[in-house]
C-alpha positions, 0 to 999 in steps of 0.5 A: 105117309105117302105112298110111291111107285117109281115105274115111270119118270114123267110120275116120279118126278111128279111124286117128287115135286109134290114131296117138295112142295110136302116138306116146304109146308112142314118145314122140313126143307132141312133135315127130313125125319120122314115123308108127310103123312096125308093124316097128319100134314105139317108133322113128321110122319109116324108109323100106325101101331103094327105098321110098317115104318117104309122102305129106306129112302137111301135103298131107293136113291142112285149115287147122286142123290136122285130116285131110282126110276125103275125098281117098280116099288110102290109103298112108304118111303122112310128119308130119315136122316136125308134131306132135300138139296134141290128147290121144289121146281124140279125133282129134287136130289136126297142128301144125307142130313149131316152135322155142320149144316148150321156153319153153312151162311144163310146170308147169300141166298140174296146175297149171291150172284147171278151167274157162276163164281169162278175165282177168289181173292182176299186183300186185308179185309177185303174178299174178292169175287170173279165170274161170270156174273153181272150181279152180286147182292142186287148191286150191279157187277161187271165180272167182278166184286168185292166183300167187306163182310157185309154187302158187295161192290163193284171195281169201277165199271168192271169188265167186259168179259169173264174173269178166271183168275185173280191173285194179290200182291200189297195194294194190287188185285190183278185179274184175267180172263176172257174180257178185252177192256178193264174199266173202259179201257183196252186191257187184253185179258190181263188187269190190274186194279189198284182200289180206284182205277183198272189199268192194262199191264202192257198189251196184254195176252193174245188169248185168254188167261185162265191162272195168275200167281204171285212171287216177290216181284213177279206175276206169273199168268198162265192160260189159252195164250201164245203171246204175252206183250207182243213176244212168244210166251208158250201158255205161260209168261211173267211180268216184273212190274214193266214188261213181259216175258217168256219163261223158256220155251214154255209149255206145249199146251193149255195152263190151268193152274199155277202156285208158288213155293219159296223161288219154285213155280208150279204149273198145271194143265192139259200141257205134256211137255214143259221146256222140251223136256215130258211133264204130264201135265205138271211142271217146276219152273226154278227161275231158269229151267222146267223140270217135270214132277216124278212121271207125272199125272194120267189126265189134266191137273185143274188145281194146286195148293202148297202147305211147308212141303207138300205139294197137293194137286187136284183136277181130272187124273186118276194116277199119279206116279204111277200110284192110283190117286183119284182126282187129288194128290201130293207131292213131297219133293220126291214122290206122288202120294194119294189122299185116302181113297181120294174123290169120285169126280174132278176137282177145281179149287184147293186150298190150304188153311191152318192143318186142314186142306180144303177140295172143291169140284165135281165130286159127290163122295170123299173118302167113301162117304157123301160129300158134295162137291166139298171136302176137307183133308186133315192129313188123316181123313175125309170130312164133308162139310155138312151136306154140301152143294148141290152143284160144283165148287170153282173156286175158294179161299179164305174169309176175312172176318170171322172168329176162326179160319171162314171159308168162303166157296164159289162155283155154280151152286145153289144150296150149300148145307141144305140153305139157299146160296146162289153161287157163293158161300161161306162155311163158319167152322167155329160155328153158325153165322157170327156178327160182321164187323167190316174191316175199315180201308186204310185213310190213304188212297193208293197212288195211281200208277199206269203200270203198278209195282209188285209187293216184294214178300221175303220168301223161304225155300221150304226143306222137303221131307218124305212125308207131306205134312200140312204146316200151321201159321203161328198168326194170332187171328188165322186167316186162310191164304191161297197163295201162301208166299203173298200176303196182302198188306193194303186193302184197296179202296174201292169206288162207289160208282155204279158200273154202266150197263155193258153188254158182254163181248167175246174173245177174238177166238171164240165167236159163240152164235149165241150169248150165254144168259147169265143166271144159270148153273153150270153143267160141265163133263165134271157133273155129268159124269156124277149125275147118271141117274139126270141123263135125258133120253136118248144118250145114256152112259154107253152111247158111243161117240160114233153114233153121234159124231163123224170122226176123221181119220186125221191124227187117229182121232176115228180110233176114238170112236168106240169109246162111250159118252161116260169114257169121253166125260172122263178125257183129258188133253195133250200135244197131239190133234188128237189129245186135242179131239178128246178136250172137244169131244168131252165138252161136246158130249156135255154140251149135248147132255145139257141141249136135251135136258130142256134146260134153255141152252143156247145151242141145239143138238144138231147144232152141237153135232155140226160144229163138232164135226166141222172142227175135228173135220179140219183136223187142225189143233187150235182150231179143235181146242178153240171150239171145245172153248167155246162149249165149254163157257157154255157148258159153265153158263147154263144148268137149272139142274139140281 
């Protein structure tokens, strides 16, 4: 049994490494019964007759799953039921060994992606995968790729930039994000792909678009922008299948997510007012007015989800109505209600299947108990799936083929339930990996059109009741939707040939002095903040953001300057250049946690601080939220971490 001192970081992380390396050799890269004994190597170690078994690993581990380094025990160290979450490059993170492991997919270890998924969609049998990658499975994939249950392709030549949002209506997958061209052709933004070619929708966006949505005969997109096909369109704006249009006076700030109910549209993000009425960062639109949802949220809202008559919304808040909610809530038409005791960090993706509500994000416990990163809520309770992910989930959404409602997860990861799995997975809670046939498209090619038409899906106006009550879909083969007004009803045919070799461009309003290198996990304010006992020297949790950086007097942004590094991971956004200082100085505190971590960032620190302090200098918003943009995508670029 090894013996371990945890006086010093550069030795502990040593120790750690060679433990790695101990349990890579003896197979239990799993599950862990116990540290290696050096007398008996390959086998689980036992204690000797009248001696001691070892101090519980668990009294020794931070929260997120690191080892204390300054409670100078020296002895054996007893890690049963824990298990190993980080490769043997790096000090590994401990996670609690649990049940479900094995309904984890060990496929996508080779089958993943080279940089980080952030959005998900499914057509027929068809799933659909968006980031920021180039690669998916070994095959060349611009942005984007599609599932068909057995290997991945790509959509034509894909994209020349990031994609954050996509969403599907009949034969139509559509998508948005940061890129200018779809396929080779000008597409600002805004896509859509109709199973042979890309095509614009108009002109497009002036900025980026971070949520789509589908109703009937309309797509709904959100995001950076304040211009849709050339007229004023506030962050939000709908397209009928020919043009664009506003949705009143629209929104005062940033959209992160949209869902639809019957003929009501939910909107989401940094945004405090919506048609000139308040609406902390959640908003109904009815088809004429905005209204807002009770008082609202305290911080952003990053993801909603809609089951019968509840509403449930997830992203940075911790309030809700008033009512303490920790990152996840639900509406029921009247009022905001927490989930348990809720999530210890921000979440990202939601999604609805059969009674179960699915979480992704951040977060390392739900409930109370270890969950990392993903957690599902059957309307009682908190579950973890198996152990989890050892980074951040962005996105989900269900699996087209399998025996029962798979789950398919993206995000920055690269282990889910102890397996290797490069920013992707799928969670088989029937049980372990089952045999894939893939769905067949159908023998006709859809028409291309340059402008495509929407899918008419009838809809129902739910009735809203008290209590939120998640509905199951009396469907013979259940599949998970994550919009559940749309349904697909074509798989789109997709085509063999392999993208050009495309170098990634940037959007007109950020201008990044370097490129991210595609390949890494990201490390944004969500991981930081679950992620104390990681932090590089010299910042530590009560580093205040004076020490670092020069605040102005402007827009009361100097009265942000007492405020610690853990308190500004934790801000969230709004109308005011200040609201607007906080979103910079949460990825800017990020961005330098990840420029000292020695993690091949492509900013240096003096570099970070500089143009943090030069864009709160000019004290003008849009100038501030374009370079918290900017860390930002750099901040969801690059983490090796565990």
């Amino acid at each position: 049994m090894n013996r371990f001192r945890t006086g010093g970081r550069a030795r502990t992380a040593a120790l750690l490494s060679l433990l790695g390396v101990c349990l890579l050799l003896s197979g239990l890269w799993g599950p862990v019964a116990r540290a290696a004994d050096p007398a008996a190597p390959g086998a689980a170690a036992r204690p000797a007759p009248g001696r001691p078994a070892g101090r519980p690993l668990a009294e020794l581990l931070n929260p997120d799953g690191t080892l204390k380094l300054d409670t100078g025990y020296s002895g054996t160290l007893d890690a049963a039921g824990w298990q190993l979450a980080g490769g043997p490059a790096a000090a590994p993170r401990f996670a609690p060994a649990a049940a479900g492991d094995e309904n984890w997919d060990d496929r996508f270890g080779v089958q993943g992606m080279n940089a980080p998924v952030g959005a998900l969609a499914v057509s027929g049998g068809t799933l659909y995968a968006a980031g920021q990658f180039t690669s998916a499975g070994g095959v060349a994939a611009n942005y984007i790729a599609a599932w068909d249950g057995t290997t991945w392709a790509p959509l034509g030549s894909g994209l020349n930039g990031e994609v954050r949002a996509l969403a599907v209506s009949g034969t139509t997958l559509y998508a948005g994000g940061f890129f200018t061209s779809a396929g080779g052709v000008a597409a600002n933004y805004i896509a859509a792909w109709n199973g042979t070619a890309w095509s614009p929708l108009g002109s497009g966006m002036d900025n980026f678009v971070q949520a789509l949505a589908v109703s009937g005969t309309t797509l709904y997109a959100g995001g950076h922008f304040t211009s849709a096909g050339g007229l004023a369109a506030n962050y939000i704006a709908a397209w009928n299948g020919t043009a664009w249009s506003p949705l009143g006076s629209g929104l005062n700030d940033i959209v992160r997510a949209l869902a639809v109910s019957g003929t009501t549209l939910y909107a989401a993000g940094f945004f405090t007012s919506a048609g000139g009425v308040a609406a902390n960062h959640i908003a109904a639109w009815n088809g004429t007015t905005w209204s807002p949802l009770g008082s609202g949220m305290n911080n952003v809202v990053e993801a909603l989800a809609v089951s019968g008559t509840a509403l449930y919304a997830g992203g940075v808040f911790i309030n809700a109505g008033g009512v303490a909610a920790n990152h996840i809530a639900a509406w029921d038409g009247t009022a905001w209600s927490p989930l348990g005791s809720g999530l210890n960090g921000e979440v990202r993706a939601l999604l609805v299947s059969r009674t179960t509500l699915y979480a992704g994000g951040g977060f390392f416990t739900a409930g109370g108990m270890a969950a990392p990163s993903i957690a599902a809520w059957n309307d009682t309770a908190w579950s973890p799936l198996g152990s989890g992910m050892n980074n951040a989930v962005n996105a989900l959404a269900g699996v087209p083929a399998g025996p029962g409602p798979d789950l398919a997860a993206g995000g920055t990861f690269t282990t889910a339930g102890g397996k290797s799995s490069a920013r992707f997975g799928i969670w088989h809670p029937l049980g372990p990996t089952p045999t894939v046939t893939p769905t067949q498209p159908p023998t006709q090619t859809p028409t291309r059109t340059a402008t495509p038409t929407l899918t008419q899906t009838p809809t129902q106006t739910p009735t809203r009741t008290a209590t939120p009550t998640l509905t199951q879909t009396p469907t013979q083969t259940p599949t998970l939707t994550q919009t559940p007004t749309t349904t697909p009803t074509q798989t789109p045919t997709r085509t063999a040939t392999p993208p050009p070799t495309q170098t990634p461009t940037s959007t007109p309003t950020r201008t990044p002095s370097a490129t991210p290198t595609p390949g890494s996990n990201g490390c944004g304010a969500g991981y930081w903040k679950n992620h104390p006992g990681s932090w590089p020297a010299p910042y530590t949790p009560t580093t205040r953001l004076n020490t670092i950086f020069t605040l102005p007097s402007c827009g009361g942004i100097s009265s942000l300057g007492t405020s610690s590094f853990a308190t500004a991971l934790g801000y969230g956004g709004g109308s005011s250049v200040q609201a607007a200082a906080q979103v910079l100085l949460r990825q800017g505190v990020a961005a330098l946690l990840n420029a000292a971590s020695g993690i091949g960032y492509p900013l240096h620190q003096a570099q970070i601080i500089a143009e943090v302090n030069t864009a709160l200098a000019s004290c003008n918003r849009q100038t501030i939220l374009n370079e918290a943009t900017r860390l930002e995508h750099f901040n969801a670029s690059h983490c090796p971490l565990p």
